[in-house]
C-alpha positions in Angstrom: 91.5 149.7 147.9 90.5 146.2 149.0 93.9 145.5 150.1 94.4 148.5 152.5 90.7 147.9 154.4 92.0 144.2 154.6 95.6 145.1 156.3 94.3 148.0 158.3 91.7 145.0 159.9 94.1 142.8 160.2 96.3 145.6 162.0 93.1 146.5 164.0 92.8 143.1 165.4 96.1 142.6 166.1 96.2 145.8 167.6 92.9 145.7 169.9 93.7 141.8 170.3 90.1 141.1 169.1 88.9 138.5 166.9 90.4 134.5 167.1 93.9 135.8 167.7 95.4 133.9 165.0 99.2 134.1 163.8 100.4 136.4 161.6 100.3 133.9 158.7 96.5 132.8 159.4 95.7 136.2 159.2 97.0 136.8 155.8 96.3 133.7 154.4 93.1 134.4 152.4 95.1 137.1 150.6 97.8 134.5 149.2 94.8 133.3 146.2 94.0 137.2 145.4 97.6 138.1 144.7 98.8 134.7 142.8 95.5 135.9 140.7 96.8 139.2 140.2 100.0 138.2 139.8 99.1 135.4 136.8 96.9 137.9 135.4 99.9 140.9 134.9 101.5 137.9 133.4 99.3 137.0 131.2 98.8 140.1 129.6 102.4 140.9 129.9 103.8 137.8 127.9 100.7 136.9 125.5 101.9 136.3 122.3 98.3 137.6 121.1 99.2 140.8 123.2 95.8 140.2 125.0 95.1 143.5 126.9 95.4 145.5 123.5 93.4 143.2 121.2 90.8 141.6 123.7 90.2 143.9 126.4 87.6 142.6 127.4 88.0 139.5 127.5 90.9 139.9 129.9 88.4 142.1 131.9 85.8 139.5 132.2 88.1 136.3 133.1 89.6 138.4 136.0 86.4 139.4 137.6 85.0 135.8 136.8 88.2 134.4 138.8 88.1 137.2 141.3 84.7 136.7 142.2 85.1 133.0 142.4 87.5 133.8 145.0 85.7 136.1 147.1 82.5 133.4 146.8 84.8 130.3 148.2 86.3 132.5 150.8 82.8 134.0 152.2 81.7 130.3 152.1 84.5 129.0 153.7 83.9 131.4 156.5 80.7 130.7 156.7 81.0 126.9 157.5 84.0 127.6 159.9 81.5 129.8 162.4 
């Protein structure tokens, strides 16, 4: 659900020609870290040899939000210092 508010913004901007008026590519840049995150994660729990996801739910559960969360931190505080 994230994902779609994020595009239809993007789209919105680009659109409305609001906001910094960045390239494509600057505009979805901060997604790049939330996808190679999902990406390694499906992996992960794909290829485990402890078959993760079945045996430790919740563990796989908790290192994603963990990771997730660190990412959404770094990118509010990186737009923070780059007002």
């Amino acid at each position: 659900m994230m994902m779609m508010i994020v595009l239809y913004c993007i789209y919105r901007s680009r659109r409305d020609k609001t906001g910094k008026n960045l390239s494509l590519w600057e505009s979805v840049r901060p997604l790049v870290p939330v996808f190679l995150q999902f990406g390694l994660f499906l992996l992960w729990a794909h290829y485990s040899s402890y078959n993760i996801l079945n045996r430790q739910p919740r563990l796989f559960y908790v290192a994603a939000g963990s990771i997730f969360s660190n990412i959404a931190v770094s990118f509010t505080y990186i737009e923070i210092l780059s007002m």
